[in-house]
C-alpha positions in Angstrom: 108.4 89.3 92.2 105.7 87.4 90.1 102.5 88.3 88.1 101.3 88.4 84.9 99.4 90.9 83.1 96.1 89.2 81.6 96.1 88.3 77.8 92.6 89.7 77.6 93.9 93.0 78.6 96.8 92.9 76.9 94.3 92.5 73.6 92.7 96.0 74.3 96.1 97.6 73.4 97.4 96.0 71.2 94.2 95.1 68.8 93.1 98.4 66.8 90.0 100.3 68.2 87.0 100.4 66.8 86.6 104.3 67.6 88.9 107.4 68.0 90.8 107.0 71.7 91.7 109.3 74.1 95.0 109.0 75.5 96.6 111.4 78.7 99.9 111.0 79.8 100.8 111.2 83.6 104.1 111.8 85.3 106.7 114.0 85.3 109.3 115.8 82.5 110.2 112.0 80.8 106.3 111.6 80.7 106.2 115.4 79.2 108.5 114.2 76.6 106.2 111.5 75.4 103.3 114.1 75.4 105.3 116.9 73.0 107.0 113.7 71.0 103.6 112.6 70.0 101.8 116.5 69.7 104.7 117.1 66.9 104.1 114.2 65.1 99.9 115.7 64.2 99.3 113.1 61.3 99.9 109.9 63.5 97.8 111.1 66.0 95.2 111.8 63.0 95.5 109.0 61.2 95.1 106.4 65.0 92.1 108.5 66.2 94.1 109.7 68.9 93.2 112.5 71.0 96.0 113.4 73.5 95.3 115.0 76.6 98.2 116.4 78.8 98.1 115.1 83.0 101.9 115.7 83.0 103.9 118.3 84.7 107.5 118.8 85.6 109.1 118.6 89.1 106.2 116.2 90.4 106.6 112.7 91.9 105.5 110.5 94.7 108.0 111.0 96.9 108.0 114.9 98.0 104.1 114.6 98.8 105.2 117.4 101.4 106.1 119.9 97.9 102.9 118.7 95.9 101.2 115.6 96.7 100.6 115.3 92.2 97.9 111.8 92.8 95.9 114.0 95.2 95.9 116.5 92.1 94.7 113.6 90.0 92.0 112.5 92.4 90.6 116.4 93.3 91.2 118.5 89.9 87.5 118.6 88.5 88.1 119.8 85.2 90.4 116.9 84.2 87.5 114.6 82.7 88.5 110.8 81.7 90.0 109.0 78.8 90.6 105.7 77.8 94.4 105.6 78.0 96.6 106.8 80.5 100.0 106.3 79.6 102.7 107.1 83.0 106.0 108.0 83.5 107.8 109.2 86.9 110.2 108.8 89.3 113.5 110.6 88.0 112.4 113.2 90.6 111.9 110.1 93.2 115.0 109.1 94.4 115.4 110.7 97.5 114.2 110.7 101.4 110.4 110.7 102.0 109.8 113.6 104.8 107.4 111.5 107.9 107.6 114.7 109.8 108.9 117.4 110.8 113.2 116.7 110.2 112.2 112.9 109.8 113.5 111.1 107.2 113.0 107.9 105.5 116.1 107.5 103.8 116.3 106.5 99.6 116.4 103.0 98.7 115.8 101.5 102.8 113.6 98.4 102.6 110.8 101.3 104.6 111.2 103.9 101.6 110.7 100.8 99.4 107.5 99.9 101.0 106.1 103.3 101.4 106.8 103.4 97.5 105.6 101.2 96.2 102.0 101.4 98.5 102.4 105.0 96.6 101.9 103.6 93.2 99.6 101.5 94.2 97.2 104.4 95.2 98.0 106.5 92.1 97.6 103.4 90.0 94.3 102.9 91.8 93.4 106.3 91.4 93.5 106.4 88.0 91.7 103.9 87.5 88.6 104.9 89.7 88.3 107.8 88.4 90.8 109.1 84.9 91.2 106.1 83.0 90.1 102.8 81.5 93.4 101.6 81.0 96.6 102.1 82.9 100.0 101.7 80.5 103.2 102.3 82.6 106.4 102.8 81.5 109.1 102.0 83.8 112.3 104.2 84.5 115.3 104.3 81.2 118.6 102.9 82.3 120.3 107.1 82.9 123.3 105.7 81.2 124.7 109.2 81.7 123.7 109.6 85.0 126.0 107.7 87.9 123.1 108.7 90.5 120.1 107.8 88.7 122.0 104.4 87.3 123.0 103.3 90.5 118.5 103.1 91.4 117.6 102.1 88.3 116.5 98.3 88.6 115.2 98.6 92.6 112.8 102.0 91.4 111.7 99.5 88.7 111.1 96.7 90.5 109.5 98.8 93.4 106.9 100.5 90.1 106.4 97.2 89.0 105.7 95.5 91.9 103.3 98.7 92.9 101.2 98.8 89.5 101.2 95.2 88.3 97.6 94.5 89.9 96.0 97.4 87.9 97.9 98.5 84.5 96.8 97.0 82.0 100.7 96.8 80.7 104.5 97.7 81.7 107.1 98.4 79.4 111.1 99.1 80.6 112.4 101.4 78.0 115.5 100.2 75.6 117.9 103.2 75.8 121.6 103.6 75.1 123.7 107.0 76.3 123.0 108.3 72.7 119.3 108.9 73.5 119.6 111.5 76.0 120.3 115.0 75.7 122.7 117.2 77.5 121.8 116.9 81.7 121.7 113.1 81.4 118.5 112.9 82.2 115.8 113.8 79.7 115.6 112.2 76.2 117.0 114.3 73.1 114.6 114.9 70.6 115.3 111.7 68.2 114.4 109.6 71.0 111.3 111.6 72.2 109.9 111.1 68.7 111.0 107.1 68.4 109.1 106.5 72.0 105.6 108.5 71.2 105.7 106.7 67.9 106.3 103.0 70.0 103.5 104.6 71.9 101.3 105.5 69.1 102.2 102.2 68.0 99.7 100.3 70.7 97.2 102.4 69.6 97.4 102.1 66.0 94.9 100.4 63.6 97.6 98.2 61.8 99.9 98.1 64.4 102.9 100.0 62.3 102.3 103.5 63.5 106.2 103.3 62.5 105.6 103.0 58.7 104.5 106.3 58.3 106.9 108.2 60.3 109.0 111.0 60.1 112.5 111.0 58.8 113.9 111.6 62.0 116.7 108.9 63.6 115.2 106.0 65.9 117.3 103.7 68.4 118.7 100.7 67.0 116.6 98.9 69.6 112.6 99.1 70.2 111.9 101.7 72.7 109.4 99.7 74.2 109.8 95.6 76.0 107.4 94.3 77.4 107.8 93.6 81.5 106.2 90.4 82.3 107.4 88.6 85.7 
């Protein structure tokens, strides 16, 4: 898998913006996590121009189109508007058979469900951008160091994200986690790490870059929450 993600792009993020932004995020719960980690931290958000706009919603992803098909929502909702950021996270509710019809299957993790994937991100990547964002930032699945059946997809559902979204986001980031940053299920970040990732997300955003400076007391990861994914 190759590709690199245009230094001129990568400029619009990370240079400071002339004007107040508006950022949406997209996804599922994780992607809800970013949303209320950066809503509860008001003074960043005031002091980086940021207006955040909500696109998430839990128990969506691009696999059980046949439950709720969430980038036809996207594309048809008419009070959604636009912004200039939208910031995604999915798939913890992706890793399992794709219905083709009535009891038909296309099994998790077959080199068809990888296909049909990743032509899945493609769309809602290119659906964004038609019509809800400038900008496309995508951040890629955490490593579910707590969870044996999320672990054992982690690096083919990121590699089949990245490989779908590379032509159009603007930037992907894998997450740095450890089994400390999640809360009870396994699944979903505790509130420590929620507040370390919107702040690394604020951070792209921010006028001086250190969005982090001015934080709350509250705990962050050893590691950066956010690394670049350049292939």
């Amino acid at each position: 898998m190759t590709g690199r993600f245009p230094t001129t792009i990568l400029a619009l993020i990370l240079i400071a913006p002339a004007r107040a932004v508006t950022v949406a995020t997209v996804g599922d719960s994780l992607a809800d996590a970013v949303y209320l980690g950066m809503k509860l931290q008001p003074d960043l958000l005031r002091k980086n121009g940021i207006h955040l706009v909500r696109w998430s919603r839990a128990r969506i992803g691009l696999t059980r189109t046949d439950y709720f098909d969430y980038t036809e929502w996207l594309r048809a909702s008419t009070d959604l508007g636009s912004v200039d950021y939208c910031v995604v996270q999915l798939g913890a509710n992706d890793l399992q058979s794709i219905s083709i019809g009535r009891n038909k299957w296309v099994f998790v993790g077959t080199q068809t469900w990888q296909r049909m994937y990743q032509e899945r991100v493609k769309v809602l990547v290119d659906t964004l951008k038609l019509q809800r964002c400038a900008s496309v930032i995508w951040l890629l699945q955490p490593g579910y160091e707590k969870n044996k059946y999320l672990r054992q997809y982690h690096g083919m559902i990121n590699a089949v994200q990245f490989a779908g979204s590379n032509s159009g986001v603007a930037a992907a980031f894998e997450l740095a986690t450890t089994e400390n940053d999640y809360s009870k299920d396994g699944i979903h970040f505790n509130k420590p790490y929620c507040f370390a990732l919107a702040r690394a997300v604020i951070d792209l955003f921010a006028p001086s870059g250190c969005a982090t400076c001015h934080a709350t007391s509250i705990a962050q990861p050893q590691s950066p929450p956010l690394v670049l994914r350049r292939e």
